[in-house]
SEKOL-836921 format. One record per residue (C-alpha): residue number from 0; residue in three letters; x, y, z. Coordinates in steps of 0.02 Angstrom, whole numbers, plus 50000, padded with zeros to 5 digits. Example, Ala and Ser with C-alpha at 12.3 -4.5 7.8 and 13.67 -1.06 7.14 Angstrom:
BEGIN
REC 0 ALA 50615 49775 50390
REC 1 SER 50684 49947 50357
***
This chain:
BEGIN
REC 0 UNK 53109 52931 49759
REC 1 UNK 52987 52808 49681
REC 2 UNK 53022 52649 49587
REC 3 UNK 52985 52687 49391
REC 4 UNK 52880 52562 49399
REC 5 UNK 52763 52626 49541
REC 6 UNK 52780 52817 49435
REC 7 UNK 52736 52740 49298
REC 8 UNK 52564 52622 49273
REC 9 UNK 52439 52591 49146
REC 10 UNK 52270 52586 49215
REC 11 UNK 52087 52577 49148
REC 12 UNK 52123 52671 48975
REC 13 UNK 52310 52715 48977
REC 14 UNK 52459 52759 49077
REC 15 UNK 52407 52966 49164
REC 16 UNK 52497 53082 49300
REC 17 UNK 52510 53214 49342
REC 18 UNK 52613 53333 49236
REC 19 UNK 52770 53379 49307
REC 20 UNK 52736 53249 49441
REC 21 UNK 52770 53082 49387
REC 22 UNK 52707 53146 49217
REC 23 UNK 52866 53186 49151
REC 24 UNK 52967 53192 48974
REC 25 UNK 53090 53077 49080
REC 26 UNK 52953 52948 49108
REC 27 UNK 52882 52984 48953
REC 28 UNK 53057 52948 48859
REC 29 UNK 53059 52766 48975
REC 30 UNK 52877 52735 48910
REC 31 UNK 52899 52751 48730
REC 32 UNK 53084 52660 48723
REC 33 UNK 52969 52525 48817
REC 34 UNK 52837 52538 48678
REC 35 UNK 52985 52523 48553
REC 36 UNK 53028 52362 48644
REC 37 UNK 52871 52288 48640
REC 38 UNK 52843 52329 48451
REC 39 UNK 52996 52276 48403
REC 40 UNK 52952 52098 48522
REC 41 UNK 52778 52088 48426
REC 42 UNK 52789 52133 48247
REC 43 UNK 52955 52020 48215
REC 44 UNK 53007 52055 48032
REC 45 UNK 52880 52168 47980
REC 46 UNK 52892 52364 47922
REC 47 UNK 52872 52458 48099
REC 48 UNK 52756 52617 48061
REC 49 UNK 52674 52689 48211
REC 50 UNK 52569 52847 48209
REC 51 UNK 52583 52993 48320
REC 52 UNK 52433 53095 48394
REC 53 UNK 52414 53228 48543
REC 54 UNK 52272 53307 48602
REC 55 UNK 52267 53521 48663
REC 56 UNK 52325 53480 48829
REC 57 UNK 52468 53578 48891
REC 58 UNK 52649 53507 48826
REC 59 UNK 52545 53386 48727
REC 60 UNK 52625 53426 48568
REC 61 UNK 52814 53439 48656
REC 62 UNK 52782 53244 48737
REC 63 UNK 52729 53171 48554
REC 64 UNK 52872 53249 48474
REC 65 UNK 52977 53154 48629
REC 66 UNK 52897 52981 48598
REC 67 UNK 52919 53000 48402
REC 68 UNK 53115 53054 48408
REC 69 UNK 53134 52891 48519
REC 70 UNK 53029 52766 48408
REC 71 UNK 53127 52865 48251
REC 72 UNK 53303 52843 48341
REC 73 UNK 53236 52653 48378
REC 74 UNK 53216 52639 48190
REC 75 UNK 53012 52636 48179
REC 76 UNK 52939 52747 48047
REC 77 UNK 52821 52873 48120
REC 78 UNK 52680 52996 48055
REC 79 UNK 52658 53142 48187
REC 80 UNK 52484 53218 48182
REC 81 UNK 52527 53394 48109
REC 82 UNK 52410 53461 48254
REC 83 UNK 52295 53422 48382
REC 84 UNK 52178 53306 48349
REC 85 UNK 52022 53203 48426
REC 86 UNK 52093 53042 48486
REC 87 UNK 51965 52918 48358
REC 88 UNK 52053 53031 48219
REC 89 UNK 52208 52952 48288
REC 90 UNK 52149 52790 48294
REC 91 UNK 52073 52772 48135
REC 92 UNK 52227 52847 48049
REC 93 UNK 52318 52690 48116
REC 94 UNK 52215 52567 48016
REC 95 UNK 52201 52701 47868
REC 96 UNK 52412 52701 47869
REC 97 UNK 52416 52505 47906
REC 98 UNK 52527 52553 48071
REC 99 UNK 52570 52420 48193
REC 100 UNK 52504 52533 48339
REC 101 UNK 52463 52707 48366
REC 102 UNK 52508 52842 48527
REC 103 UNK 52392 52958 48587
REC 104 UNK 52458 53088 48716
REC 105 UNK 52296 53123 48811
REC 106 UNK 52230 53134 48966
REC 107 UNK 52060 53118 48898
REC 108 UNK 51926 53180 49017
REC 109 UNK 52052 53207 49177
REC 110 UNK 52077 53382 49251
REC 111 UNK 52191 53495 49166
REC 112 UNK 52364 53453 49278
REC 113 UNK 52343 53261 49212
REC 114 UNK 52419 53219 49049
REC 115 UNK 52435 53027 48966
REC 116 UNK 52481 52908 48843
REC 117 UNK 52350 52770 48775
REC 118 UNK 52413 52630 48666
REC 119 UNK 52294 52583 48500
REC 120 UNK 52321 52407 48419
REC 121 UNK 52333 52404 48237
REC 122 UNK 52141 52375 48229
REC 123 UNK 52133 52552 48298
REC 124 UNK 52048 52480 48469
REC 125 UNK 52120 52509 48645
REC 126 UNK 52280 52408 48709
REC 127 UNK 52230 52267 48815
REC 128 UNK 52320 52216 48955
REC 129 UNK 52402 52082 48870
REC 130 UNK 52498 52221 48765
REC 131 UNK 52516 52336 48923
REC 132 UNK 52576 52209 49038
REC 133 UNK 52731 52189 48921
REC 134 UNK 52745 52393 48911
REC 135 UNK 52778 52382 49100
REC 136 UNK 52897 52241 49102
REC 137 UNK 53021 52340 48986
REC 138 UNK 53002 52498 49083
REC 139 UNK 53188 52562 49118
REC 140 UNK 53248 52375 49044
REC 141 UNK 53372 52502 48908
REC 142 UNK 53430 52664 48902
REC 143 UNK 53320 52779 48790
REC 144 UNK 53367 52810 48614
REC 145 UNK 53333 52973 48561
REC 146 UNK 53363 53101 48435
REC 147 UNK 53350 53278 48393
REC 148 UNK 53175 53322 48325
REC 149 UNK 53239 53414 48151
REC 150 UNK 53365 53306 48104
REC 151 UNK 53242 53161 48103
REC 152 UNK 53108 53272 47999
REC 153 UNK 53242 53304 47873
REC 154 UNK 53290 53110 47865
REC 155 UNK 53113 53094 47861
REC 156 UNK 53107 52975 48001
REC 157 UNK 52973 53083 48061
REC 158 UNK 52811 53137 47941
REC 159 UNK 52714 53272 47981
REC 160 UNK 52533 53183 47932
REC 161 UNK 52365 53261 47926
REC 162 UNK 52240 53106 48016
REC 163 UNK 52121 53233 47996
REC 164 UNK 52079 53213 47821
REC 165 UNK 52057 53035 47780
REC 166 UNK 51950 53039 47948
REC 167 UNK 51836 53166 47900
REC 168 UNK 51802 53075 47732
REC 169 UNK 51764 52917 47831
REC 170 UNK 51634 53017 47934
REC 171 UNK 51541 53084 47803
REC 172 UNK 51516 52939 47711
REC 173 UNK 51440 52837 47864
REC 174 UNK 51316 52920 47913
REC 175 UNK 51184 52973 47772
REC 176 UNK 51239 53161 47742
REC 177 UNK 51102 53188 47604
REC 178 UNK 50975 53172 47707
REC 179 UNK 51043 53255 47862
REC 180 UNK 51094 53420 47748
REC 181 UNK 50901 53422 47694
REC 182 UNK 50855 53433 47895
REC 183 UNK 50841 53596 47971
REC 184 UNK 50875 53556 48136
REC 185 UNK 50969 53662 48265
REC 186 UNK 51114 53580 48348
REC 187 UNK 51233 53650 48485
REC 188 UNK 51386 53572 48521
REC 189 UNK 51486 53587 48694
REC 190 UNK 51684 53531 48637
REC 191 UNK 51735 53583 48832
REC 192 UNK 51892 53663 48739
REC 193 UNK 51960 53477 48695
REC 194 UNK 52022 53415 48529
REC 195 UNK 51876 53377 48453
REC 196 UNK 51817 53525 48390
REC 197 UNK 51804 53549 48210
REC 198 UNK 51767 53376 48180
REC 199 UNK 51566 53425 48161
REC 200 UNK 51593 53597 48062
REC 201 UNK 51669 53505 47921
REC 202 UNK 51563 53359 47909
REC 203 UNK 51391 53454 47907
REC 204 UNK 51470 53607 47822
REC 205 UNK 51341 53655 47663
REC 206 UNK 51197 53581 47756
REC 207 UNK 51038 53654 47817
REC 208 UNK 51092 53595 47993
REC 209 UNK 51111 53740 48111
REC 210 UNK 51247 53701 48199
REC 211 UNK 51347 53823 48360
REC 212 UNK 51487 53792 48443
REC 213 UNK 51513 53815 48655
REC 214 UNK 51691 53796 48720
REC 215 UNK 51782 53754 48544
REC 216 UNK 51924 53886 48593
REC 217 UNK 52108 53821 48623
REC 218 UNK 52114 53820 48810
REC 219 UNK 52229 53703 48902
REC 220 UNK 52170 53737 49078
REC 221 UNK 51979 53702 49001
REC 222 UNK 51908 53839 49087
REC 223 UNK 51955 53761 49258
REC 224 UNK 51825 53624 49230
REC 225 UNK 51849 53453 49208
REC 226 UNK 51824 53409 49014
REC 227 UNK 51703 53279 49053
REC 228 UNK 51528 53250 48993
REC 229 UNK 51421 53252 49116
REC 230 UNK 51292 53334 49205
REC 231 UNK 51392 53433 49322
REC 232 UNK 51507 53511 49208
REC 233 UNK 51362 53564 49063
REC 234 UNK 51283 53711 49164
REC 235 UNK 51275 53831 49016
REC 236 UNK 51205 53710 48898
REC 237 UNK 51081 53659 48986
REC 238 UNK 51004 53824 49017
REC 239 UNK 51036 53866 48816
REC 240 UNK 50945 53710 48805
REC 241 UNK 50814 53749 48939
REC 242 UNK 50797 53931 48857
REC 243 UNK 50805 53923 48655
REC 244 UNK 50738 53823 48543
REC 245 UNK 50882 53698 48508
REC 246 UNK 50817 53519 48468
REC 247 UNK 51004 53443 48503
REC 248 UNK 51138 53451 48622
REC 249 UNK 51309 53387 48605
REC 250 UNK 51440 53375 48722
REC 251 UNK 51631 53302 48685
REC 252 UNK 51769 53268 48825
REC 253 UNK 51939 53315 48830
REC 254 UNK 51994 53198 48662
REC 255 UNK 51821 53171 48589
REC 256 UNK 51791 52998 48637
REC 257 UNK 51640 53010 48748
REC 258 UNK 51494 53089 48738
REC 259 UNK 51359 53161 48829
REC 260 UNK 51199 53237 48766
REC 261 UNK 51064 53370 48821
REC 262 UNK 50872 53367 48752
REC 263 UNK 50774 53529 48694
REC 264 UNK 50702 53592 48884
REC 265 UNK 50868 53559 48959
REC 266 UNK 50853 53362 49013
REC 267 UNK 51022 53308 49024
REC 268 UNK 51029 53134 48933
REC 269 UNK 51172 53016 49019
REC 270 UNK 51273 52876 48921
REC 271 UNK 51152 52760 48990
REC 272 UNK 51012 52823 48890
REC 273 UNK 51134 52862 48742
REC 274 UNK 51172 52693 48718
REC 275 UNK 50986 52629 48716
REC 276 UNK 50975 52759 48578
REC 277 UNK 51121 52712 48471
REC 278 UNK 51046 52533 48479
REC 279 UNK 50890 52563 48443
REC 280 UNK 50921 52697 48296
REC 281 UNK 51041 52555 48232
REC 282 UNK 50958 52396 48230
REC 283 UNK 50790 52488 48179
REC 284 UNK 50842 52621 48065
REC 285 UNK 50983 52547 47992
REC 286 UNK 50944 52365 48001
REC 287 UNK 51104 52339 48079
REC 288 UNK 51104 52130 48172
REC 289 UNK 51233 52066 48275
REC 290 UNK 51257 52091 48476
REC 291 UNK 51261 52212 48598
REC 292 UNK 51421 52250 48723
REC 293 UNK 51379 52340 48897
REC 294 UNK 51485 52358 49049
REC 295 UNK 51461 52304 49221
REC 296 UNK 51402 52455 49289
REC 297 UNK 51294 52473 49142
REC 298 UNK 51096 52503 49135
REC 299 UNK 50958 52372 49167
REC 300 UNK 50872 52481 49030
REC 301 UNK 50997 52390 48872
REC 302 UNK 50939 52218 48948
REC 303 UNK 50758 52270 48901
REC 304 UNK 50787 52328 48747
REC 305 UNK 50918 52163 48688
REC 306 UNK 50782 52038 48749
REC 307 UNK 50659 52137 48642
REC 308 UNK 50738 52140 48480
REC 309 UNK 50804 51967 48541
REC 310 UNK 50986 52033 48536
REC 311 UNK 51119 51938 48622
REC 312 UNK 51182 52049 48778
REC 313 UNK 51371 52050 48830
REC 314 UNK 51414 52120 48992
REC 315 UNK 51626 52166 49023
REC 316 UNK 51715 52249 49153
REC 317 UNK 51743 52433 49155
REC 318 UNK 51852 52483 49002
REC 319 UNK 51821 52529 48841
REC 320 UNK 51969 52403 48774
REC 321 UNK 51853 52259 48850
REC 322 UNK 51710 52326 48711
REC 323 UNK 51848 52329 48597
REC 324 UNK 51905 52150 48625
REC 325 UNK 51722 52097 48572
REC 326 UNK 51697 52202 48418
REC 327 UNK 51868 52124 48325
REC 328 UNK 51803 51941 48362
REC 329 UNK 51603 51970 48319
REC 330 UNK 51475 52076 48242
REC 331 UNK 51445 52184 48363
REC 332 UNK 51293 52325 48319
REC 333 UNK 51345 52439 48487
REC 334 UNK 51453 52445 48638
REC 335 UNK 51452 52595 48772
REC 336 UNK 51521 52608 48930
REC 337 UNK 51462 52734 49077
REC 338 UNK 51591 52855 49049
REC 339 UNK 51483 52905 48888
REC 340 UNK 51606 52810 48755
REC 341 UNK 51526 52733 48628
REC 342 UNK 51580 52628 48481
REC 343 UNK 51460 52541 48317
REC 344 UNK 51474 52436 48188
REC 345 UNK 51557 52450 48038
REC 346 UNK 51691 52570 48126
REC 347 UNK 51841 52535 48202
REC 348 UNK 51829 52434 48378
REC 349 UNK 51835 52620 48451
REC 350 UNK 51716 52736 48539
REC 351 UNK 51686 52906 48462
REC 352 UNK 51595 53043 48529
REC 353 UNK 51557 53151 48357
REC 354 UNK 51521 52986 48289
REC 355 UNK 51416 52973 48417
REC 356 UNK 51343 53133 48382
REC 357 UNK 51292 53136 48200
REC 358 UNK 51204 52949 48239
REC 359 UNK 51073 53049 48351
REC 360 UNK 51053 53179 48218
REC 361 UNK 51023 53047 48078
REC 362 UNK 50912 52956 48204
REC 363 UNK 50798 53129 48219
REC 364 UNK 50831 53147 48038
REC 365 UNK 50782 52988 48010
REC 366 UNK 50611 52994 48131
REC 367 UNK 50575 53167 48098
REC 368 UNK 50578 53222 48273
REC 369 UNK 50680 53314 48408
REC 370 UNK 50797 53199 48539
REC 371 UNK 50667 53233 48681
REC 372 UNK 50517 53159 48563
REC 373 UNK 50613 52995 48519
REC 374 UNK 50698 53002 48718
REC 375 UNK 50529 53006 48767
REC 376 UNK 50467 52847 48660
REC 377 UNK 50615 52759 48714
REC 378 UNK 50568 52767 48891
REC 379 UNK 50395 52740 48871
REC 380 UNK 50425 52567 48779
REC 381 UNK 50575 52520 48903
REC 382 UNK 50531 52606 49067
REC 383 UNK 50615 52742 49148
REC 384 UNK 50782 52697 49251
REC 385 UNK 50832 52833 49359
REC 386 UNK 51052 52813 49348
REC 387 UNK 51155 52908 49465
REC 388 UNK 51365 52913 49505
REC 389 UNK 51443 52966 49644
REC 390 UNK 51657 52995 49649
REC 391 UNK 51724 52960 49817
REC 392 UNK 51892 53060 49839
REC 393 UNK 52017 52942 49930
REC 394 UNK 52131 53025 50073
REC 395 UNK 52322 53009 50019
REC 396 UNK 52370 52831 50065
REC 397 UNK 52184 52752 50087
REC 398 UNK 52142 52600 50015
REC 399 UNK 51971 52500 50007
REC 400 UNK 51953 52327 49995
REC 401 UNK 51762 52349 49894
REC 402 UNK 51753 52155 49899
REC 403 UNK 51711 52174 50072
REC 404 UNK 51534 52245 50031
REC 405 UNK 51513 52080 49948
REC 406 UNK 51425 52038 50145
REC 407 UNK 51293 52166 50122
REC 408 UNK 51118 52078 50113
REC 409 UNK 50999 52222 50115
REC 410 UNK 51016 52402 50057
REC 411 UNK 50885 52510 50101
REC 412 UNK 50736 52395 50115
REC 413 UNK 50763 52278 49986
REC 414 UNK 50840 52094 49986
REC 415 UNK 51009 52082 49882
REC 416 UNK 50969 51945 49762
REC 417 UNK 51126 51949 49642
REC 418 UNK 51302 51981 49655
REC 419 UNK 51417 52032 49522
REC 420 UNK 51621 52063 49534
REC 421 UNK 51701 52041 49376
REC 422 UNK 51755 52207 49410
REC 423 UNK 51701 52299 49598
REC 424 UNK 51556 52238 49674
REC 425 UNK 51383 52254 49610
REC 426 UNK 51245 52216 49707
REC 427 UNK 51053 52178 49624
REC 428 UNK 50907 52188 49752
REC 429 UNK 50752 52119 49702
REC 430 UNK 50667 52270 49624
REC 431 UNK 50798 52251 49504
REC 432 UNK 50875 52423 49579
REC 433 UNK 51062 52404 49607
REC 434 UNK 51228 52486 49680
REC 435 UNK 51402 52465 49649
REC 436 UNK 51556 52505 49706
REC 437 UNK 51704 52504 49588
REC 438 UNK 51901 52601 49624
REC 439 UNK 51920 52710 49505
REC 440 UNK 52091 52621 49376
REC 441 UNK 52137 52821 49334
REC 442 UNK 52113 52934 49476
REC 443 UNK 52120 52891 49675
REC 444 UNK 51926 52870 49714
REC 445 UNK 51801 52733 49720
REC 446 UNK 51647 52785 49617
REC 447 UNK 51469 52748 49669
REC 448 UNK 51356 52687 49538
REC 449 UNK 51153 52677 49576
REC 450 UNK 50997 52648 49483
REC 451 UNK 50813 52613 49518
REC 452 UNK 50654 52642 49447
REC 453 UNK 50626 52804 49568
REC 454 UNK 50754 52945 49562
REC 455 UNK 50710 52933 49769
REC 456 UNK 50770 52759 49780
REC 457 UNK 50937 52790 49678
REC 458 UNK 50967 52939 49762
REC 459 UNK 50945 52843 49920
REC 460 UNK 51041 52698 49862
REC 461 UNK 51207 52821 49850
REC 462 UNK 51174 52885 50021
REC 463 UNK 51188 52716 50070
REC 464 UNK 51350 52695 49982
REC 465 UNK 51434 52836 50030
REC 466 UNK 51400 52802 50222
REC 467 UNK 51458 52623 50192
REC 468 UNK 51616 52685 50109
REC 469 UNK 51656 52813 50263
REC 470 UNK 51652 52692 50391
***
């Protein structure tokens, strides 16, 4: 049997397993009595209120009713989402409520046997590993405190609380819904059977917007495809796309933090390309100023586009709490990560993929033109970057030392000028093409990242990866 401690860690985004696994409501019971430790370490003397979210995963409901009877039992207040929700609905409700923290049982964009937990501050960001690292040390430390589900809705320990609605208000008023309800665009949006669908229906609701729904159906398995936003797992989009006239398509992940898009003809648009949008539509459109948050494994495309509107550039490890981090100290106008989550200014420190969503709508509202017309400008201004991924399964037991690769000097032709590992190993040749190797901190693989200014070179660039990873 393994140590609780080696069942039970929090990775990239989270604490996941496998349900049934080490995913368990025993583990789950040890988490959340060591969230109620850490809480109760942190907020010294204050009024403990802690809200409550799952996503439509299966058991995701029965695990958040577990952690709130045990944060009840421990005394902390807590408002339990009154259904699923989309995990940013979650985290803004935390900052709406003025809670200390907020849980979120997702697995986000893992396969359907994985489920989660991900800690958000009080600022409705990610939990850093400052606040995680203390989680872990009071795994198992006491016995759980629990107590029966109706008795604490009757003492009123638990609240049933719609996060929905205070959510949906925020939405509408960011973005500039009188103009987008005058547009008569068509918009399809893939929800891959996740929690965030419904989010768009109510916002544009009474608009001229055409907007269709793919995959919004309650379906915990997801259709036996991994609820994650990218080009493999869009298939029927993309021909809808390739086929009709739709000028844009959306695409959420499991909880509706990331996002991925599609362009009328069926060009899949990655995060990469996303996030050159989001800062261009903001600082241009909106007038938005401050800086700019990548991550390592982010495009050489941003960098053009920062030193053009003479933005200052972060770059952070992988992790979407690292963006976070940066958007509570500064002004920050964007942050994005690979995995397609994106987060702006004047939100919470928090990606959002709807968000996400309506800002390329206003941007073609804005512009008058379809995705692919202002895709197509973008490029041709900042040069076309050809970004590729590759996940490398791991056999049971292997481990790789990707520092190692640190003694490459020459990938495919080119001289390895620059080395980068804050986080994995990235290597910069002197075209400016890269490749990096980083272990995944949620599932057992090493992804592959690539990108050059030929889709030949990338491609050959993860070749050279994969080889070097199977030796």
């Amino acid at each position: 049997m393994k140590d609780i401690k080696e069942q039970i860690k929090f990775g990239t985004d989270g604490w996941r397993g496998v349900i049934s696994d080490n995913f368990t409501f025993a583990n789950v019971a040890i988490v959340a009595q060591a969230i109620c430790a850490w809480i109760k370490k942190e907020f010294k003397g204050k009024k403990h209120v802690v809200a409550v979210g799952y996503d439509a995963r299966f058991l995701s409901r029965e695990y958040a009713e577990t952690v709130s009877c045990i944060l009840a039992k421990n005394k902390i207040k807590v408002l339990l989402s009154d259904k699923y929700i989309a995990t940013p609905a979650l985290s803004y409700g935390v900052v709406n409520i003025k809670g200390v923290c907020g849980v979120m049982i997702t697995a986000s964009h893992n396969p359907a046997k994985f489920n989660g937990i991900k800690i958000k501050t009080k600022d409705g960001g990610g939990a850093s590993k400052d606040i995680t690292n203390v989680v872990e040390k009071f795994l198992g430390k006491t016995a759980v405190k629990t107590m029966d589900f109706d008795v604490a809705l009757k003492s009123k320990a638990i609240k049933m609380h719609n996060f929905n609605e205070a959510y949906f208000k925020f939405m509408k008023n960011y973005v500039d819904l009188k103009a987008i309800r005058r547009a008569k665009f068509r918009v399809v949006q893939d929800a891959m059977h996740g929690s965030g669908t419904g989010v768009l229906e109510n916002v544009l609701k009474g608009s001229s917007i055409k907007l269709e729904m793919m995959r919004g159906d309650y379906n915990p398995s997801f259709g036996n495809v991994k609820p994650e936003p990218i080009e493999d797992y869009v298939p029927d989009l993309m021909k809808r796309m390739k086929k009709e006239k739709i000028d844009l398509g959306l695409i959420l992940d499991g909880d509706a933090d990331r996002i991925g898009s599609v362009a009328a003809g069926g060009e899949f648009i990655n995060a990469q390309k996303i996030l050159g949008l989001l800062i261009l539509h903001l600082a241009r459109n909106r007038g938005c100023e401050g800086s700019v948050v990548k991550t390592l494994c982010g495009t050489t495309m941003v960098d053009k586009i920062c030193k053009k509107l003479k933005l200052k550039l972060h770059e952070t490890p992988v992790g979407f709490k690292y963006i976070s981090d940066l958007m509570v100290s500064e002004r920050v106008i964007a942050g994005g990560e690979e995995a397609g989550g994106m987060g702006v200014q004047d939100y919470i420190p928090e990606r959002d993929g709807n968000l996400a969503g309506l800002l390329l709508l206003e941007m073609m509202v804005k512009q008058k033109k379809n995705i692919k017309k202002i895709l197509d400008e973008m490029e041709k201004e900042f040069g076309r970057y050809y970004y590729l991924r590759a996940d490398i399964d791991l056999k049971p037991g292997q481990k790789v030392d990707v520092k190692q690769f640190k003694k490459i000097k020459n990938i495919c032709g080119k001289r390895v000028v620059q080395i980068n590992d804050i986080d994995g190993v990235k290597l910069i040749c002197e075209d400016e093409s890269w490749l990096m190797f980083r272990p995944s901190g949620t599932e057992p693989l090493v992804r592959v990242y690539s990108e050059a200014k030929s889709l030949k070179r990338s491609q050959a660039l993860i070749e050279y990866g994969r080889k070097v990873l199977n030796k």
